[in-house]
C-alpha positions in Angstrom: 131.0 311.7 164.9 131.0 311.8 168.5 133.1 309.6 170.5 130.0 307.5 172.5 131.1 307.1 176.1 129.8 303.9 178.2 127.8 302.5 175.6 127.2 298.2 173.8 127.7 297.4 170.6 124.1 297.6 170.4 123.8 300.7 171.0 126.4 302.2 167.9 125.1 303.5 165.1 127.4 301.3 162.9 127.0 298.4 165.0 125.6 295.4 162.9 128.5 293.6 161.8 130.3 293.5 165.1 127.2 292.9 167.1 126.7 290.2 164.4 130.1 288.9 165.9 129.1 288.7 169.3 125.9 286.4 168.8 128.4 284.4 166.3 130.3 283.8 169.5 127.6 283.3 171.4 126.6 280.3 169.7 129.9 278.8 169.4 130.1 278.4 172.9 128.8 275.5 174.6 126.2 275.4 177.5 129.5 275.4 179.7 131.2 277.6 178.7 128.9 280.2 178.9 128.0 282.8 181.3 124.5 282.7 182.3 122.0 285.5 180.9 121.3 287.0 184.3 125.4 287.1 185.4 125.9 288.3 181.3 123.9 291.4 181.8 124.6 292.3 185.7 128.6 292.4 184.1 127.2 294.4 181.4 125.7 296.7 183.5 128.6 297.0 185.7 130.5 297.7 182.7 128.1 300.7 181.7 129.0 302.5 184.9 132.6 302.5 183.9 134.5 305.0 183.2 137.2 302.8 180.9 134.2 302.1 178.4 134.4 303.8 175.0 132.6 302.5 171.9 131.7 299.6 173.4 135.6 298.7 174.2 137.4 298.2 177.3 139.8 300.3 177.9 142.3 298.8 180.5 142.5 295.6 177.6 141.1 296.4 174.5 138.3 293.7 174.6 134.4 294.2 173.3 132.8 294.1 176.5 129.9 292.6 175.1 132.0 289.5 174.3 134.5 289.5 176.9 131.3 289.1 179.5 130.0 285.8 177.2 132.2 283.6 178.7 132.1 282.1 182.3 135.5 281.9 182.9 136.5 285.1 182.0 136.5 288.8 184.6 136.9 292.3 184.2 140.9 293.4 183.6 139.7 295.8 187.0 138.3 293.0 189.3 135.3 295.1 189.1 133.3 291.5 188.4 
């Protein structure tokens, strides 16, 4: 299988119990402590154009990008947001 460059979990063919992760995460956060859907998808978006995502992982940390954006308080391990 090919290795897919600057892709989301939703986007992997194998991606269903992961992805089922991140919305687990998603609703364990309170209103607080979550990023807002508009800042949640401009940092995904940023994250796209990267050239340190593979398979849906951050490279620089390690992190699922798709949960690493969830949270207010957290920022990209390269300042990039």
């Amino acid at each position: 299988m090919n290795k897919c460059k600057r892709c989301l979990l939703a986007e992997l063919a194998d991606k269903d119990n992961v992805y089922a992760h991140v919305q687990k995460v998603r609703a364990l956060l309170s209103k607080e402590e979550k990023a807002t859907q508009e800042k949640y998808h401009e940092r995904l978006s940023t994250c796209l154009k990267c050239d340190n995502l593979l398979e849906a992982t951050c490279q620089k940390c390690g992190c699922y990008v798709e949960i690493r954006a969830l949270k207010i308080d957290s920022d990209c391990p390269i300042k990039k947001w």
